[in-house]
Backbone as a chain_set.jsonl record, in Angstrom:
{"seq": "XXXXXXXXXXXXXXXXXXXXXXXXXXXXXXXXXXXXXXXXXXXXXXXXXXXXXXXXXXXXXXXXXXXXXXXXXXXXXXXXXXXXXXXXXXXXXXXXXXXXXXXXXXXXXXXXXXXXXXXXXXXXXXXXXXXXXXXXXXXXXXXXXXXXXXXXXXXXXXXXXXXXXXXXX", "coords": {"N": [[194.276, 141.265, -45.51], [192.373, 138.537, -45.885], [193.57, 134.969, -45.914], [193.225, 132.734, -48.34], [191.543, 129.555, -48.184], [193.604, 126.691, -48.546], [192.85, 124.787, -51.643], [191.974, 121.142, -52.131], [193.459, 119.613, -53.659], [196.015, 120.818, -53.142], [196.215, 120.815, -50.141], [196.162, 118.105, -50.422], [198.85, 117.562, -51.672], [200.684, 119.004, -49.82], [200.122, 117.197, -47.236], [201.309, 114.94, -48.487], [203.938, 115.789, -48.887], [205.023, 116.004, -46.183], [204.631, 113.848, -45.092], [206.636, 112.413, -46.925], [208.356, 113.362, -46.119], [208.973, 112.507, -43.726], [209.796, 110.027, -43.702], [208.136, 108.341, -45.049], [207.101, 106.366, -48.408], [207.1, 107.894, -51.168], [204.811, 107.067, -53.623], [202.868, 105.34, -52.159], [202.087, 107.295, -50.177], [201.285, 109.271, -51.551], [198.746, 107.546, -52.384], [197.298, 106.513, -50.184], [196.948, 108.688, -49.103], [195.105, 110.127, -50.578], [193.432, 108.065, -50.674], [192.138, 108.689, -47.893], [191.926, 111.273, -48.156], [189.489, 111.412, -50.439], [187.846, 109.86, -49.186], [187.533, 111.399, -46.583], [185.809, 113.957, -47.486], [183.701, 112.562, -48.59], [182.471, 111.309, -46.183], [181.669, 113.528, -45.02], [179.727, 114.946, -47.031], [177.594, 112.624, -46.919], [177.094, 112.309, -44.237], [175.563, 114.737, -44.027], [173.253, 114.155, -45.989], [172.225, 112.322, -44.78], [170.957, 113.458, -42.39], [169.166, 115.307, -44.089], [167.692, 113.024, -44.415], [166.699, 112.5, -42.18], [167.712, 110.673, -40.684], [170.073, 108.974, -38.949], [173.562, 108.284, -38.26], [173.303, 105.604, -37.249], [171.224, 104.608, -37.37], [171.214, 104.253, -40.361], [173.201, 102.436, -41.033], [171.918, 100.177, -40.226], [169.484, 100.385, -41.459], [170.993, 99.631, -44.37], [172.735, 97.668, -43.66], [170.256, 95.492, -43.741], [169.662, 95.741, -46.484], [171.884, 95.083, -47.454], [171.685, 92.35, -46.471], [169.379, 91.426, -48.497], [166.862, 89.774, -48.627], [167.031, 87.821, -46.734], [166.227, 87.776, -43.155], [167.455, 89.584, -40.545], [169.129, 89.141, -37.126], [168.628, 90.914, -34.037], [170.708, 90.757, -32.575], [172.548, 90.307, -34.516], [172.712, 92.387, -36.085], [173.892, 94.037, -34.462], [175.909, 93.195, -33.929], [177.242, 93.45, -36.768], [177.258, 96.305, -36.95], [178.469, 97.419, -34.834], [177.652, 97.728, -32.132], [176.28, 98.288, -29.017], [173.728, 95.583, -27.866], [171.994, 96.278, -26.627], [171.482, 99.042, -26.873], [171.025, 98.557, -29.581], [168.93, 97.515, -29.533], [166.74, 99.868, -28.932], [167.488, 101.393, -30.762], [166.143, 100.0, -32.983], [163.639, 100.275, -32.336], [163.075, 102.766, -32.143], [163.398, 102.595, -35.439], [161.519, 101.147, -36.339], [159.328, 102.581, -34.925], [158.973, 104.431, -37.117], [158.105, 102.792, -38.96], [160.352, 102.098, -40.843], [161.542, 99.425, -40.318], [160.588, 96.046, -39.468], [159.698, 93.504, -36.627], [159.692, 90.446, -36.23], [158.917, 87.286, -34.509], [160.698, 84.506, -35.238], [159.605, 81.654, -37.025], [161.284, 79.072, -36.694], [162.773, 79.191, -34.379], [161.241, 79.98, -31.588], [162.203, 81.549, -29.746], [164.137, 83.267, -30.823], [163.596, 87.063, -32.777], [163.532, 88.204, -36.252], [164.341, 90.618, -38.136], [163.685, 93.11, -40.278], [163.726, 95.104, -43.512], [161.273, 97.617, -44.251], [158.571, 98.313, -46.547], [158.847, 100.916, -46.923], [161.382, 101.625, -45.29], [162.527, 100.066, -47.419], [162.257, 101.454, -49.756], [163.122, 104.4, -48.68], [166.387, 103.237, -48.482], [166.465, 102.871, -51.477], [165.923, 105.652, -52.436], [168.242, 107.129, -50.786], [170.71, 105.744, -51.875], [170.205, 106.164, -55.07], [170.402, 109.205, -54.676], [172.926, 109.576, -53.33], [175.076, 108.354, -55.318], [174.64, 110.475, -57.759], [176.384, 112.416, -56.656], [178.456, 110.588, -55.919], [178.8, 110.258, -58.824], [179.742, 112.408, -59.592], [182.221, 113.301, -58.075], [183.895, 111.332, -59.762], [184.018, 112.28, -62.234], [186.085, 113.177, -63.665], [187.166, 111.111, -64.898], [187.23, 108.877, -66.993], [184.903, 105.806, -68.331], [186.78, 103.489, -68.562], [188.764, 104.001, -66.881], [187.455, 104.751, -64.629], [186.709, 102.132, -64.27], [189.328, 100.769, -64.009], [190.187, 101.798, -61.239], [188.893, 100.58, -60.448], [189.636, 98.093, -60.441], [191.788, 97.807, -59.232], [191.551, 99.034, -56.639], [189.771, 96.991, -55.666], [191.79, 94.865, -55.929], [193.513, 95.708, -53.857], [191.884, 95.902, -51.454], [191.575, 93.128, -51.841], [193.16, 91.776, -49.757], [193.585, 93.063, -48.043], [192.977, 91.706, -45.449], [195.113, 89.979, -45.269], [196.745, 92.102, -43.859], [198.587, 93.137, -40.893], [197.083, 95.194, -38.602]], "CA": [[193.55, 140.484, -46.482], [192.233, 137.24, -45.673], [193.743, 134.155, -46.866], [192.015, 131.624, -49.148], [191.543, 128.337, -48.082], [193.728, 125.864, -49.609], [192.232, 123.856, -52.401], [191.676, 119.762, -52.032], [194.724, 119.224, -54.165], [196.868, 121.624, -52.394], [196.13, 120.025, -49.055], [196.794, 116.396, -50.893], [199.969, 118.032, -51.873], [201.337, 119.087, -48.598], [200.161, 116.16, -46.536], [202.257, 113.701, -48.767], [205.554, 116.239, -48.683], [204.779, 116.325, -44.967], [204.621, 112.026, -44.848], [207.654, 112.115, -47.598], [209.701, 113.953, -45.289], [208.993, 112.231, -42.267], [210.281, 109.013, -44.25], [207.038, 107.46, -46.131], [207.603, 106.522, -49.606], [206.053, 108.668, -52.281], [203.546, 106.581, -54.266], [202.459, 104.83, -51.133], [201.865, 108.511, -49.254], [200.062, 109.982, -52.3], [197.392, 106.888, -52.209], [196.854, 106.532, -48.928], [196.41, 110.267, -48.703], [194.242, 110.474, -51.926], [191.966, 107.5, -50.181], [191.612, 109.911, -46.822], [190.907, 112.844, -48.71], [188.361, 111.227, -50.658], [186.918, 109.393, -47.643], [186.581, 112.652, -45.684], [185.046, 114.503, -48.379], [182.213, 111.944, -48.904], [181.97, 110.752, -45.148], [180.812, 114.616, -45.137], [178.382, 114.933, -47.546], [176.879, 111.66, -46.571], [176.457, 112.895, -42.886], [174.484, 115.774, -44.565], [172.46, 113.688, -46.642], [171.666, 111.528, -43.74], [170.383, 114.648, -41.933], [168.214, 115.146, -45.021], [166.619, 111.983, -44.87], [166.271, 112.09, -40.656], [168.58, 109.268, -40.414], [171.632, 108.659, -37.643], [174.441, 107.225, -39.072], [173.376, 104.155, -36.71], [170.003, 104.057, -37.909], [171.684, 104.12, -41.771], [173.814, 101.304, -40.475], [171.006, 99.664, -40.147], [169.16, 100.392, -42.952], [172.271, 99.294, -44.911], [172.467, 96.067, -43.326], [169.477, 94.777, -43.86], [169.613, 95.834, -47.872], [172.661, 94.144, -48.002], [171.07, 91.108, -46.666], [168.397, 90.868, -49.238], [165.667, 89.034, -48.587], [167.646, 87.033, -45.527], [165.725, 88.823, -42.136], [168.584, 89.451, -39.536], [168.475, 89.101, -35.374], [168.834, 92.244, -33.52], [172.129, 91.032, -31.981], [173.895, 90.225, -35.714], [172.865, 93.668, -36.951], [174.492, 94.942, -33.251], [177.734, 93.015, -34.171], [177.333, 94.587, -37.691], [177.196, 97.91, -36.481], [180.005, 97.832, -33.538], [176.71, 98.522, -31.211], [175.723, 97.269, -27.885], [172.535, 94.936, -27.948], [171.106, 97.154, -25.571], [171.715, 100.202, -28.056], [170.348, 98.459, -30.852], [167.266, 97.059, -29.493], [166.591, 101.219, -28.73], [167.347, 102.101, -32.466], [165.625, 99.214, -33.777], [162.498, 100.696, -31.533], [162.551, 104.279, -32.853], [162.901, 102.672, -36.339], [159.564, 100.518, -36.105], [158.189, 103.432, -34.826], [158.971, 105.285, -37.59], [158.139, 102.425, -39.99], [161.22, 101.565, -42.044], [161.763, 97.911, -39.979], [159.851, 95.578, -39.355], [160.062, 92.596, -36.412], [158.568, 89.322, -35.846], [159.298, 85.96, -34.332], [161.131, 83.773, -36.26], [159.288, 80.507, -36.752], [161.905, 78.274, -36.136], [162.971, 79.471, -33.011], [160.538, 81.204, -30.7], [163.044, 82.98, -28.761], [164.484, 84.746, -31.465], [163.524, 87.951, -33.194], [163.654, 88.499, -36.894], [164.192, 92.559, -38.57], [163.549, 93.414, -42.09], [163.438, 96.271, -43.767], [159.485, 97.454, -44.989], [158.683, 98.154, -47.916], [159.305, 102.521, -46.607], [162.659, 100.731, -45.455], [163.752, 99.78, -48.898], [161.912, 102.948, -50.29], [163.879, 104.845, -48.423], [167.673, 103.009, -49.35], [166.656, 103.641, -52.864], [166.015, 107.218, -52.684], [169.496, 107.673, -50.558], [171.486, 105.129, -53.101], [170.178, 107.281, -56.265], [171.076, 110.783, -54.289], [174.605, 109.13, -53.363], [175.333, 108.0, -57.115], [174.551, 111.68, -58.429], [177.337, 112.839, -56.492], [179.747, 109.9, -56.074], [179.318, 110.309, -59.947], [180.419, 113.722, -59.817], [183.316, 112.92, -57.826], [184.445, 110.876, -60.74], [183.411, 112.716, -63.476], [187.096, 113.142, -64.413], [187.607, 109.854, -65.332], [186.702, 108.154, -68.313], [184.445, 104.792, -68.202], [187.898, 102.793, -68.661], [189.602, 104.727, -66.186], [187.048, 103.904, -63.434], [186.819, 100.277, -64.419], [190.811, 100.267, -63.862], [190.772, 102.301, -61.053], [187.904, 99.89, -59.26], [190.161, 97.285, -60.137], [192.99, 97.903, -58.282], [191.3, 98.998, -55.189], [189.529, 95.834, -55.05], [193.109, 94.289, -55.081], [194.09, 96.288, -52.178], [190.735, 95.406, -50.677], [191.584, 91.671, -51.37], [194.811, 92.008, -49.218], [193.652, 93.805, -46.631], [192.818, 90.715, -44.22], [196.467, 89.83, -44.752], [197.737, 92.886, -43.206], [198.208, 92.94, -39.708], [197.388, 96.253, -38.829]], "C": [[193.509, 139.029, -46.0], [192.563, 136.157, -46.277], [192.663, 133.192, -47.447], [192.395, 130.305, -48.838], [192.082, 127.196, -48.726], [193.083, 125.207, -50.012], [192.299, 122.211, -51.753], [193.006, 119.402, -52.229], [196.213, 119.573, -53.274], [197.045, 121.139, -50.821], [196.755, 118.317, -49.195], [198.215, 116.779, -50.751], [201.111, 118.426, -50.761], [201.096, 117.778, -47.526], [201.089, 115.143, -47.39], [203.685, 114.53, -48.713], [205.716, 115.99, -47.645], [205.221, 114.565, -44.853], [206.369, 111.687, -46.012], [208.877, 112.383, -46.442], [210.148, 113.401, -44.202], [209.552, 110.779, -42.855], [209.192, 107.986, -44.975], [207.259, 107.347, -47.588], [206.008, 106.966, -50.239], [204.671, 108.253, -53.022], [202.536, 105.994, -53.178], [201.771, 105.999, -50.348], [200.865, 109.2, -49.904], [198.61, 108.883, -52.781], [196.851, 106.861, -51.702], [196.185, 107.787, -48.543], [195.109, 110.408, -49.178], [192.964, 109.765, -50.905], [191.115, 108.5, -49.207], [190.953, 110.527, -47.114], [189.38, 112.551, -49.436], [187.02, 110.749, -49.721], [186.406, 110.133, -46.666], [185.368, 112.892, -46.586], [183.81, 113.429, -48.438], [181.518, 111.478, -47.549], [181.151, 112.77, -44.836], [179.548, 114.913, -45.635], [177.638, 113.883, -47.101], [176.373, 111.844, -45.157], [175.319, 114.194, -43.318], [173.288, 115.526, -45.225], [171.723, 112.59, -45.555], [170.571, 112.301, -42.921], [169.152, 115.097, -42.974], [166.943, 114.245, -44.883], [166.031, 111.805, -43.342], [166.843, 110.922, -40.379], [169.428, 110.063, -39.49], [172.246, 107.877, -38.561], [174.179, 105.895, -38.301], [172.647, 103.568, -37.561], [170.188, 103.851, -39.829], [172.211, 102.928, -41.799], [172.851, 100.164, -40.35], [170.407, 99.092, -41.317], [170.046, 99.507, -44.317], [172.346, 98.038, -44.788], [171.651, 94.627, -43.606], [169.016, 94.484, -45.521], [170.315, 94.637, -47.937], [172.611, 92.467, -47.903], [169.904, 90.427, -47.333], [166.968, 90.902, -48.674], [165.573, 88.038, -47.393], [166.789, 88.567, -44.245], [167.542, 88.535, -41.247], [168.081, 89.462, -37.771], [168.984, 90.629, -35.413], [170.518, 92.093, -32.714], [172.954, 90.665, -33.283], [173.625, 91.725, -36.376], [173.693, 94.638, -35.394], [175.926, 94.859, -33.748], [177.804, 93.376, -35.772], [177.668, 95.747, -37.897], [178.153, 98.142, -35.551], [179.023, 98.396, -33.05], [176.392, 97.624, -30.213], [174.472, 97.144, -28.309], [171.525, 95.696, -27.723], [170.656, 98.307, -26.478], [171.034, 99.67, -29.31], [169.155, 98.249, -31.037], [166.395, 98.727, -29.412], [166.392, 101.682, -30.237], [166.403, 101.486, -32.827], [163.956, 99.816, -33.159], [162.111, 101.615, -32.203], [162.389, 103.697, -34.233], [161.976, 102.045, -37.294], [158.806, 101.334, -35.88], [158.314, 104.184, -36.172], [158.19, 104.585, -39.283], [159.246, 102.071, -41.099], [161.759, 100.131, -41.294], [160.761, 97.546, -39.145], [160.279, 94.203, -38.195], [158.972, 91.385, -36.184], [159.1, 87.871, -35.58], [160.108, 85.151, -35.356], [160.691, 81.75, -35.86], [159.828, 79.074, -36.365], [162.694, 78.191, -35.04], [162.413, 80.464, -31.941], [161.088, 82.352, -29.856], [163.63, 83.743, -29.318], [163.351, 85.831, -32.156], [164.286, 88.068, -34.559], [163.436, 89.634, -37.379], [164.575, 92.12, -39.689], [163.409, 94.603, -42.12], [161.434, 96.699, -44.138], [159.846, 98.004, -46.036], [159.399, 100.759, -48.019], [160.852, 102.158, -46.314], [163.584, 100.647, -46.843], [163.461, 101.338, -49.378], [162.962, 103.871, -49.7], [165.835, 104.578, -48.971], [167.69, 103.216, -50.558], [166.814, 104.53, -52.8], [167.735, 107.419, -52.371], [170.868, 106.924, -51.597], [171.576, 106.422, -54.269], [170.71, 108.554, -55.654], [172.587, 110.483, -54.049], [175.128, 109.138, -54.91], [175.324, 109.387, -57.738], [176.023, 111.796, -57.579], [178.673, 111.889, -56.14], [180.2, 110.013, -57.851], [180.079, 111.351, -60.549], [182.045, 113.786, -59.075], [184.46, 112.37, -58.92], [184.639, 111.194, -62.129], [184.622, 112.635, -64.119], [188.031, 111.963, -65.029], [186.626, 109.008, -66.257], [186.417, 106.397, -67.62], [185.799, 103.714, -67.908], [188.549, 102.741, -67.142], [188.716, 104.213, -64.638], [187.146, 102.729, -63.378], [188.115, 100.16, -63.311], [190.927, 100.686, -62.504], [189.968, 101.794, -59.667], [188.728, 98.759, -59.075], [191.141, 97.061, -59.255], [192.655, 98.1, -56.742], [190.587, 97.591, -54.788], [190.696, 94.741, -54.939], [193.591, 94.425, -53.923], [193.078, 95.621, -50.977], [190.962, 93.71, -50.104], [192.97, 91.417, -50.413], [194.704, 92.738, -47.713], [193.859, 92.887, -45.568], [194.42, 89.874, -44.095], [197.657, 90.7, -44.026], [197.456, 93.032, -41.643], [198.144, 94.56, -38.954], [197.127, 96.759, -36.65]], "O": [[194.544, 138.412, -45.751], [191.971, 136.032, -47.349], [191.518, 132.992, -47.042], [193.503, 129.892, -49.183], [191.322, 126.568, -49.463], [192.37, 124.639, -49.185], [192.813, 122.212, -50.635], [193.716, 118.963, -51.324], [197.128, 118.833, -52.912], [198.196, 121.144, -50.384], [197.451, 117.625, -48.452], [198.822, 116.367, -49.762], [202.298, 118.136, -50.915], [202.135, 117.403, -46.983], [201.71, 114.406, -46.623], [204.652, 113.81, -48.466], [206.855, 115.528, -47.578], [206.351, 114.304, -44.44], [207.093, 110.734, -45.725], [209.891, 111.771, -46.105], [211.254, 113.565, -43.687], [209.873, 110.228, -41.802], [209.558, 106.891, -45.402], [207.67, 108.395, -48.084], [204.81, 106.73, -50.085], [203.654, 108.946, -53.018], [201.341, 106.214, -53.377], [200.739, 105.631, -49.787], [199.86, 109.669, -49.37], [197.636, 109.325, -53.391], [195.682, 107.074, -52.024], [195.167, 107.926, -47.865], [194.14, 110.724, -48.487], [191.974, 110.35, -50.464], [190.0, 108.982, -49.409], [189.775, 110.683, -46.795], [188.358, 113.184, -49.168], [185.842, 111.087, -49.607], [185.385, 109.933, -46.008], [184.283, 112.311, -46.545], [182.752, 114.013, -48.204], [180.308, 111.253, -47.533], [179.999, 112.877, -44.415], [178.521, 115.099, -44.983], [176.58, 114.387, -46.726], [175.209, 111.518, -44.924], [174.27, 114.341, -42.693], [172.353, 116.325, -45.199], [170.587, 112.172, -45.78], [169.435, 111.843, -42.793], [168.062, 115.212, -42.412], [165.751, 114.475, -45.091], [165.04, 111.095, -43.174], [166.194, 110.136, -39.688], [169.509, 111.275, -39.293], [171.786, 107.081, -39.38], [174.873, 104.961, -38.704], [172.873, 102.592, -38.277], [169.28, 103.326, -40.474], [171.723, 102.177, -42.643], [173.384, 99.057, -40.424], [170.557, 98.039, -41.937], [169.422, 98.799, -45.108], [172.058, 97.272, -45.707], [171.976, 93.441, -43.676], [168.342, 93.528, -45.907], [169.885, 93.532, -48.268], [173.097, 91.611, -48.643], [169.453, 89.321, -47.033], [166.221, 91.836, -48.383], [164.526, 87.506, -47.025], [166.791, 89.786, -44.416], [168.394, 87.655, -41.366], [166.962, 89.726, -37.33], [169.495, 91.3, -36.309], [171.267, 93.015, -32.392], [174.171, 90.724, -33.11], [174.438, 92.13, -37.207], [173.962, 95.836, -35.482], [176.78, 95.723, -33.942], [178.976, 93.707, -35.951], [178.283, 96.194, -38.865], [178.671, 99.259, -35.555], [179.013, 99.612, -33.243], [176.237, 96.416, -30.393], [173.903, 98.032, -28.944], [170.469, 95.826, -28.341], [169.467, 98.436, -26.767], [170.479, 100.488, -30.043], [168.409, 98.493, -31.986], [165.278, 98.689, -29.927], [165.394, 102.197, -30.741], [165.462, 102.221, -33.129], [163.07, 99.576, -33.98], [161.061, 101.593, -32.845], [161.299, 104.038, -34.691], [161.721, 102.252, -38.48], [157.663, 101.271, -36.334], [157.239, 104.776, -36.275], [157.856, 105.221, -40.283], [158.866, 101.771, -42.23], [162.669, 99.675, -41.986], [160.155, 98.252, -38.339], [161.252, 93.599, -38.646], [157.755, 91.458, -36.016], [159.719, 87.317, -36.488], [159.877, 85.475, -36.521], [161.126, 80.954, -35.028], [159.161, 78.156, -35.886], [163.283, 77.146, -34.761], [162.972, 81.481, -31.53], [160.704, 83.456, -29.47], [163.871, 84.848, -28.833], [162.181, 85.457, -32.083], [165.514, 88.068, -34.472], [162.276, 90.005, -37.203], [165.35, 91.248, -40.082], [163.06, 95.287, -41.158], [160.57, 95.824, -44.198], [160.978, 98.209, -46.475], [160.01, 101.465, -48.821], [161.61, 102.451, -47.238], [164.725, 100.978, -47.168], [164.306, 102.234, -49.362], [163.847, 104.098, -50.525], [166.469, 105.412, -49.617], [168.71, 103.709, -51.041], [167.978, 104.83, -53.066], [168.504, 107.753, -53.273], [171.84, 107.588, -51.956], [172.449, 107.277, -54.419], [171.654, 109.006, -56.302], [173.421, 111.194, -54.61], [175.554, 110.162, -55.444], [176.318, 109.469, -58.459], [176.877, 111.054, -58.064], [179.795, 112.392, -56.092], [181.356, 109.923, -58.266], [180.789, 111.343, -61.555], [182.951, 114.365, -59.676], [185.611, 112.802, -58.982], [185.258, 110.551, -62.977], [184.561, 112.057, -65.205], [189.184, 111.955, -65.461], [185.465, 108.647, -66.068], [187.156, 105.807, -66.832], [185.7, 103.098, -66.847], [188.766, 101.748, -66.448], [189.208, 103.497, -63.766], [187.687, 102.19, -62.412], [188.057, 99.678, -62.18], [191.876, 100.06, -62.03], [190.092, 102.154, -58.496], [188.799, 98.255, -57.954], [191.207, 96.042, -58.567], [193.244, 97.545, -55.815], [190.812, 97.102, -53.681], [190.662, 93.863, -54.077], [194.001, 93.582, -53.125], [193.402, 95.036, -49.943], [190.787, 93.157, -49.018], [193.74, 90.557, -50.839], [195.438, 92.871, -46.734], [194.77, 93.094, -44.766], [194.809, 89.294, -43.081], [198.813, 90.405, -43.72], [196.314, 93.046, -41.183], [199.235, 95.099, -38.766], [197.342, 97.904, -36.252]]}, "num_chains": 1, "name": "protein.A"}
């Protein structure tokens, strides 16, 4: 008879006995873990949903980038050092995704030698659609937690978050 795949929990559950034993302390082992596990689990689906949309996680990286800068255009070498991508490598992406229509480049009038990238308007179209399809299931992720309960539970990680750049890792 074939066994059954341990559950999510059950896997949480043994990786922190496994880190307890080896000398990690308990609350510390079952966060850290918890983050992992959740962080696989969605760096999964999100590779699947990327595949959906005909994206590369570069070319998402991208995409991403240029949301998060608004209305600000970016060069092709600050969305490289964005991305942890050679220049060379990005000017390539940034190629296929002009051809494809979701960025856009063009001189930047105050310095002829650079190169300004935007998203187009298929560009943003696109980050919406994959935002809203994310949100359905990051919301399902959470479902077991009451409005409160996320609030509290955003708060704290953005503590950890604010703390990070003091750890030397």
């Amino acid at each position: 008879m074939p066994r059954r795949p341990k559950t999510a929990a059950q896997q949480h559950r043994d990786a922190v006995a496994a880190y307890v034993a080896a000398g990690g302390e308990e609350s510390v082992q079952r966060v850290i873990t918890a983050l992992y596990g959740v962080t696989k689990k969605l760096d999964q689906w999100y590779a699947r949903q990327l595949a959906d949309l005909d994206l590369t996680q570069g070319e998402w990286a991208v995409v991403a980038s240029l949301a998060k800068a608004g209305e600000s255009c970016q060069t092709p070498s600050q969305l490289a050092e964005l991305t942890s991508v050679a220049p060379s490598s990005m000017t390539h992406r940034l190629d296929k995704m002009a051809q494809r229509g979701l960025v856009e480049r063009r001189p930047d009038a105050d310095n002829r030698t650079r190169t300004l990238v935007s998203l187009t308007q298929d560009g943003w179209d696109l980050f919406t659609q994959s935002i809203r399809q994310s949100d359905v299931v990051e919301s399902d992720v959470l479902r077991g937690l009451d409005a409160e309960e996320r609030g509290e539970l955003a708060r704290l990680l953005e503590e950890v978050i604010a703390e990070l750049d003091d750890v030397d890792a």
